[in-house]
TORDRENTOR-886127 format. One record per residue (C-alpha): residue in one letter; x, y, z; residue number from 0. Coordinates in pm, 1 decimal. Layout:
% TORDRENTOR-886127
 code        u        v        w pos
    A        X        Y        Z NUM
...
% end
This chain:
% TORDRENTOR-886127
 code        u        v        w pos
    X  -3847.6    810.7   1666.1   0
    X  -3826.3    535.7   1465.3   1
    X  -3829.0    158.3   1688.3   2
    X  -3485.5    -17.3   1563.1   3
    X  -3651.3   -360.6   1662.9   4
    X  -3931.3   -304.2   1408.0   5
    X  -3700.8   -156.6   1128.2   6
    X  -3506.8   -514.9   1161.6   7
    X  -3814.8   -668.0   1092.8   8
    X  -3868.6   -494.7    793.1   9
    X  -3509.0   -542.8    669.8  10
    X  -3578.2   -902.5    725.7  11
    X  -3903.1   -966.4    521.6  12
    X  -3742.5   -722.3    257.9  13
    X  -3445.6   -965.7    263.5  14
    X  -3662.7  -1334.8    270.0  15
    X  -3968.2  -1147.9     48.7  16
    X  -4236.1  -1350.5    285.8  17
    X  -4383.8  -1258.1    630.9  18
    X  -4345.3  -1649.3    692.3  19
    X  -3970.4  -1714.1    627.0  20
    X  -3888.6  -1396.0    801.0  21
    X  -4078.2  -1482.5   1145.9  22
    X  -3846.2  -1800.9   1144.3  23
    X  -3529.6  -1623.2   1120.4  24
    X  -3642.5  -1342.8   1396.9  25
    X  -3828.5  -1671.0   1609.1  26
    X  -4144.9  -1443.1   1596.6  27
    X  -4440.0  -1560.2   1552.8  28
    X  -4641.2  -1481.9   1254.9  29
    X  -4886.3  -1250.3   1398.2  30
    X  -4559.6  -1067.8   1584.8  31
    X  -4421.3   -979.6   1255.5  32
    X  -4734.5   -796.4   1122.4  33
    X  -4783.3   -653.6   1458.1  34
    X  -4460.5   -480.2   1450.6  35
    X  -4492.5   -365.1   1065.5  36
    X  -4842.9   -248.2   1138.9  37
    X  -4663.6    -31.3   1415.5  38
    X  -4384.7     72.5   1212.8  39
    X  -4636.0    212.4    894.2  40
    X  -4813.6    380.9   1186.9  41
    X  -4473.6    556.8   1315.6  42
    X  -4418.6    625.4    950.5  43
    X  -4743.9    729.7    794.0  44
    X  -4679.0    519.4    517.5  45
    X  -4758.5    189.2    384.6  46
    X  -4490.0    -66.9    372.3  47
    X  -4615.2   -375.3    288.4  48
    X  -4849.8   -467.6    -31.8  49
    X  -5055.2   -822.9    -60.7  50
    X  -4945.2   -929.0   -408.2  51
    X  -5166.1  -1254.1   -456.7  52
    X  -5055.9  -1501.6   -131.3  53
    X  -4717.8  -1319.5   -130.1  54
    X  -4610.1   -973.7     -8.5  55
    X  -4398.6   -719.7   -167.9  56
    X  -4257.0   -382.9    -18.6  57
    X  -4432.8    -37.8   -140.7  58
    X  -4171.6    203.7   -291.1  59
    X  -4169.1    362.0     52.0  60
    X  -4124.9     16.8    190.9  61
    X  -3798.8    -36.0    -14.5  62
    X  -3662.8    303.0     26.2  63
    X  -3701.4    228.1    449.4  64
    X  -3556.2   -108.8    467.9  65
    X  -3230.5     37.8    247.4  66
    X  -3200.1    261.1    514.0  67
    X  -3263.7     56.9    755.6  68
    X  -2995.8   -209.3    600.5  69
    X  -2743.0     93.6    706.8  70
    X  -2872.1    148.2   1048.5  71
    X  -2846.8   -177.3   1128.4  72
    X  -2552.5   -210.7   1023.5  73
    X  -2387.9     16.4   1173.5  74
    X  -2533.9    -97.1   1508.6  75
    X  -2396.2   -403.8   1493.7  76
    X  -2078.1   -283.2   1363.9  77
    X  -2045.0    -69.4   1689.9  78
    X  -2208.3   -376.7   1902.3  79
    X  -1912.0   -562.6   1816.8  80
    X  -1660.3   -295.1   1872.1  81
    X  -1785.3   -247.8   2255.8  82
    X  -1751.9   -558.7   2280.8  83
    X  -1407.0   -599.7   2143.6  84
    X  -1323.2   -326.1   2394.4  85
    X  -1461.9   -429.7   2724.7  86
    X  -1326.3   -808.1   2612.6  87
    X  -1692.0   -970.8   2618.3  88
    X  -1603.3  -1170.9   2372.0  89
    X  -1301.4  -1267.8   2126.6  90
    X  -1301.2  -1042.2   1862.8  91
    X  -1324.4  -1055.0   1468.9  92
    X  -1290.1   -785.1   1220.8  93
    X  -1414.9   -781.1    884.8  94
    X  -1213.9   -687.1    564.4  95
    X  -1355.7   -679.1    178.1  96
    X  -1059.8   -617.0   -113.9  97
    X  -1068.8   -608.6   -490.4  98
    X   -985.5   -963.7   -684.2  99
    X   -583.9   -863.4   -744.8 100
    X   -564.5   -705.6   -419.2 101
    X   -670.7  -1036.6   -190.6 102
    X   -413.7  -1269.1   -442.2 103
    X   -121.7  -1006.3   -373.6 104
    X    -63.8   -840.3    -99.9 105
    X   -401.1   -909.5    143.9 106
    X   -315.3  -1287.4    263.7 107
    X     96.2  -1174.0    378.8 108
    X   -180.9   -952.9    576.1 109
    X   -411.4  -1185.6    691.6 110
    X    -96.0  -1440.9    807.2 111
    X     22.9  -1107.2   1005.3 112
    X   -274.5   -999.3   1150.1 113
    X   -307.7  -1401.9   1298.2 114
    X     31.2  -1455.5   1392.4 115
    X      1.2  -1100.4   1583.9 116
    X   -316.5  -1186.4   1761.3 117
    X   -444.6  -1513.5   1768.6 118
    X   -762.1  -1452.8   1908.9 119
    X   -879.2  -1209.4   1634.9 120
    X  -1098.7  -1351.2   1380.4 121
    X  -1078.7  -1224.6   1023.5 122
    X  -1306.1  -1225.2    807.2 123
    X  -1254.2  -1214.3    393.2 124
    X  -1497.3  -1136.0    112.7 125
    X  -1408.1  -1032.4   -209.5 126
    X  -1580.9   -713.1   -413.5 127
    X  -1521.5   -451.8   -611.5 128
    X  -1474.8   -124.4   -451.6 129
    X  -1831.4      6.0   -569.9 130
    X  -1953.4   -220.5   -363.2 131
    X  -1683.4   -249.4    -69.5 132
    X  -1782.8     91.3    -15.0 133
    X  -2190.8     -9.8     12.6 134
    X  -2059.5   -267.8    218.4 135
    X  -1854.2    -37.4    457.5 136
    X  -2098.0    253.0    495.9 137
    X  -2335.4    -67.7    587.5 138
    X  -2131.7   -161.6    857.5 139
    X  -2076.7   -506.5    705.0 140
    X  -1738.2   -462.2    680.9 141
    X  -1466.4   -286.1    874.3 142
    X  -1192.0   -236.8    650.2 143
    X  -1269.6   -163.3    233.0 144
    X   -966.0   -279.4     14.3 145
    X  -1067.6    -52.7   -281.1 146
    X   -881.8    153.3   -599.3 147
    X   -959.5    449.3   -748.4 148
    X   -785.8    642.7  -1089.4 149
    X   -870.0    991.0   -952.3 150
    X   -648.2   1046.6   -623.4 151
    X   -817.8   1415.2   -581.5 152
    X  -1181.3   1335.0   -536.7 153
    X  -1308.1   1324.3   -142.1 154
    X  -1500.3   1055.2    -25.7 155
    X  -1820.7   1162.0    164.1 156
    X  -2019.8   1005.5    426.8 157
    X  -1784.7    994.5    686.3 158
    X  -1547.3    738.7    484.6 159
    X  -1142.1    807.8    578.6 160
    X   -903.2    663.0    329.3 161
    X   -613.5    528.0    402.0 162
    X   -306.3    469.3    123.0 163
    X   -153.6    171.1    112.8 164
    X     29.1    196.5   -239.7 165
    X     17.1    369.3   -607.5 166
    X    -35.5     71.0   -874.4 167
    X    100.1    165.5  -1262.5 168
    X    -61.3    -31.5  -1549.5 169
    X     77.7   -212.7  -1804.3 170
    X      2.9   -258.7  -2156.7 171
    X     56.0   -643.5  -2169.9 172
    X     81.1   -792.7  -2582.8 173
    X    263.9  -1094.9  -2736.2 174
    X    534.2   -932.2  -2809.9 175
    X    726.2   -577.2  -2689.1 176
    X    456.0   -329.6  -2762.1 177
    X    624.0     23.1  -2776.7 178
    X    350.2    299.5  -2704.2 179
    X    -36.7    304.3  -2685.0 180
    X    -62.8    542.6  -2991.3 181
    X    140.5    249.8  -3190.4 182
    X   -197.9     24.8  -3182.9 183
    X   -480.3    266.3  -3255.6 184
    X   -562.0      3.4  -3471.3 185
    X   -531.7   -307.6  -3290.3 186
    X   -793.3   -521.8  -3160.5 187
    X   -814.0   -460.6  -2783.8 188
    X   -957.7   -671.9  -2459.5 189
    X  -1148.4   -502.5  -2171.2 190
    X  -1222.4   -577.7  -1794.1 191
    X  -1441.2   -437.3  -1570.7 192
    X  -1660.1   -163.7  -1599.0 193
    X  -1388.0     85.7  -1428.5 194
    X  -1100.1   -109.4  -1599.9 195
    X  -1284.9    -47.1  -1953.9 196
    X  -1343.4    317.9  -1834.8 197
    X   -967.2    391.8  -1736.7 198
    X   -890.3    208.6  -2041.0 199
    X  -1065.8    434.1  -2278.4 200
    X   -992.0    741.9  -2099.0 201
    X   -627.0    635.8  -2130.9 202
    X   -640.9    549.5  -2523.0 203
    X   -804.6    864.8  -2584.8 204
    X   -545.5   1039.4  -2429.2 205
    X   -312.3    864.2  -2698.9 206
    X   -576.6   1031.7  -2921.0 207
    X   -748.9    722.4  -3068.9 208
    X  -1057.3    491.7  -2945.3 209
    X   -964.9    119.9  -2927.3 210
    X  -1143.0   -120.7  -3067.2 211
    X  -1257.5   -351.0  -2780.5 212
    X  -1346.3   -703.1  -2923.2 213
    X  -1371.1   -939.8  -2611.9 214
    X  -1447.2   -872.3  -2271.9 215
    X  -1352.2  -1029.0  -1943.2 216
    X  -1236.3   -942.7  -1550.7 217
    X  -1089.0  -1235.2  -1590.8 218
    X   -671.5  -1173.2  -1586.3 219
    X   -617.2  -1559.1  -1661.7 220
    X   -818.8  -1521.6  -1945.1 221
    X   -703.0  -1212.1  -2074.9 222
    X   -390.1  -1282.5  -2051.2 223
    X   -419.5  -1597.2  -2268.1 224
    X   -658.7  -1420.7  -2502.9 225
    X   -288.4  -1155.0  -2560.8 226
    X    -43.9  -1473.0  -2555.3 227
    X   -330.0  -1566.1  -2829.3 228
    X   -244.3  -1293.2  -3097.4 229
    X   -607.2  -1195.8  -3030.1 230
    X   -543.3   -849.7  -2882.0 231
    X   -355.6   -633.0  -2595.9 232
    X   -491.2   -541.8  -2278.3 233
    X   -393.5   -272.9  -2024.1 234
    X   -364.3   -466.1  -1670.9 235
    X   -259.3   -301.1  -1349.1 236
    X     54.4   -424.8  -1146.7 237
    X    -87.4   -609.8   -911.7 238
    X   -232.0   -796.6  -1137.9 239
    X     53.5   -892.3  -1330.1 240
    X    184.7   -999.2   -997.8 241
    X   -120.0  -1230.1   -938.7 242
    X    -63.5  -1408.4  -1268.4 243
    X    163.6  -1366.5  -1551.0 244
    X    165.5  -1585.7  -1878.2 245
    X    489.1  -1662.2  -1972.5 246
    X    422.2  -1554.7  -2335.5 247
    X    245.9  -1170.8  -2276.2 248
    X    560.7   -864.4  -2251.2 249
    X    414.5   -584.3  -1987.3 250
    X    539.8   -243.6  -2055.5 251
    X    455.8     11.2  -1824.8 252
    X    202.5    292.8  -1966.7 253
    X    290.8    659.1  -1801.2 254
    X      8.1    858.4  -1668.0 255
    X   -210.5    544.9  -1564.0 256
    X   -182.3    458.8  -1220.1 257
    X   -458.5    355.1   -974.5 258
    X   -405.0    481.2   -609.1 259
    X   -512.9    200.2   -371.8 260
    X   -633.4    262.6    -49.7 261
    X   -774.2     99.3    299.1 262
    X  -1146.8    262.3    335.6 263
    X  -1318.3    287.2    697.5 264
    X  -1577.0    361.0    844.7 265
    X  -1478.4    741.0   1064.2 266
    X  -1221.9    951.6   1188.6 267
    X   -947.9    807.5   1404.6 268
    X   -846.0    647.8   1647.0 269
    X   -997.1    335.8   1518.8 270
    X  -1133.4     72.3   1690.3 271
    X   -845.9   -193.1   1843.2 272
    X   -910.4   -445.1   1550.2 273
    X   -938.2   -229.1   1304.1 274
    X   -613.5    -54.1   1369.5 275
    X   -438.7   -366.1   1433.1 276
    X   -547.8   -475.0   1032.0 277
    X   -456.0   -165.4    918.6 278
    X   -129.5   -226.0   1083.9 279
    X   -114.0   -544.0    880.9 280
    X   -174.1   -420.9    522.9 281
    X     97.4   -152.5    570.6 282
    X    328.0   -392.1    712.5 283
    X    274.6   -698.4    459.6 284
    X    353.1   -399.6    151.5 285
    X    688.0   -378.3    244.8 286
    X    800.7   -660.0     93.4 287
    X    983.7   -633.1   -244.2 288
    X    689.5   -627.7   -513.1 289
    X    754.8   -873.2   -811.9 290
    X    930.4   -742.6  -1084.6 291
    X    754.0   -682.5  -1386.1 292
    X   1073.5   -635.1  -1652.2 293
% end
């Protein structure tokens, strides 16, 4: 069996790159930390660790362990702090990750909940996208993934339970009333991300044309000026819209495009105590009238 103690280690010269830098985070000595890789390539059959010049770099087996180990230990920290949420060692935190739109929308009502409901919880906020939230989650670096997806009929795997929090339509946003998609099968169009652009082109070629993307940006300040421009038209999601509107860009809802948004963890329920009590939180703060985007 693998020793969890010397898989750390790895993680941690994977992480600093240097046997040196990653004694002084673990207060080893020098000498420690090749002691316990030299262990842990014996446990393994496999070398780790390569001398590149006065440097070190992992092996291909080397990388492919400390990923894994990046989940294991993970997890066991996760799960360290849920015990000891539980048996009240210690005031607890829990740990939340959301897409841009989602943490300027609904996710701080949620936050100001979550405090006001128990004071002695700390929260914790990062912002990804949900490739990544998931990554993150499946890590055990997070607790609760804010995340969207277009396809509400595809399982997640690896023991990941969604839960919905709320159905977001897009909107094709332009300077001035648009009418439908197929009317600008011609027009010059602006992009997002790589799953915006995606949904985006799967949704124009539904309309039966290709647009003609001619700027680029996840930026919905930006692309929202780019439209009150005359430079193009853009398909943005509602929340969005509700994070920032220009006053000079028309949104008309586009049939057929929403993005389902859930709250990803980590397992089955019940949930740990802070985790349930967040969850709590983002259902509770999405009853509240959303913005009107007429």
């Amino acid at each position: 069996m693998l020793d969890v103690t010397r898989l750390r280690v790895l993680l941690t010269v994977a992480q600093k790159g240097s046997l040196t830098e990653a004694a002084k985070v673990l207060h080893y000595s020098q000498p420690s930390v090749s002691h316990h890789l030299a262990r842990l390539e014996a446990e393994t059959g496999a070398k780790l660790i390569q001398r590149a010049g006065r440097g070190i770099r992992l092996t291909e087996a080397g990388r492919l362990l400390a990923d894994r180990a990046a989940d294991i230990i993970g997890r066991l920290d996760a799960t360290a702090e849920e015990l000891a949420a539980h048996v009240g060692l210690r005031t607890g935190r829990v740990r939340l990750t959301a897409f841009p739109s989602a943490l300027a929308t609904f996710v701080p009502e949620a936050a100001g909940r979550l405090t006001a409901a128990h004071p002695g919880l700390r929260l914790e906020l990062t912002e990804t996208e949900p490739p990544e939230a998931l990554r993150l989650l499946r890590a055990g670096r997070v607790d609760v993934a804010v995340i969207f997806r277009y396809d509400d009929t595809a399982p997640e795997d690896g023991g990941v339970h969604m839960v919905h929090l709320l159905d977001d339509p897009s909107y094709l946003v332009s300077r001035t009333p648009a009418g439908s998609l197929a009317d600008h099968a011609d027009s010059a169009w602006i992009a997002g991300c790589d799953r915006c652009r995606s949904h985006l082109l799967d949704i124009c070629d539904k309309a039966g044309f290709a647009p003609r993307i001619t700027f680029t940006s996840d930026d919905i300040v930006a692309v929202q000026a780019l439209v009150a421009g005359g430079l193009g038209l853009t398909l943005l999601p509602g929340l969005a819209l509700q994070a920032h509107r220009h006053p000079d860009v028309d949104a008309t809802e586009v049939p057929g495009s929403t993005r389902h948004v859930y709250a990803a963890v980590y397992g089955e329920p019940p949930h740990p105590p802070a985790t349930e009590a967040l969850l709590t939180a983002l259902r509770e703060s999405l009853r509240t009238p959303a913005m009107s985007l007429a």
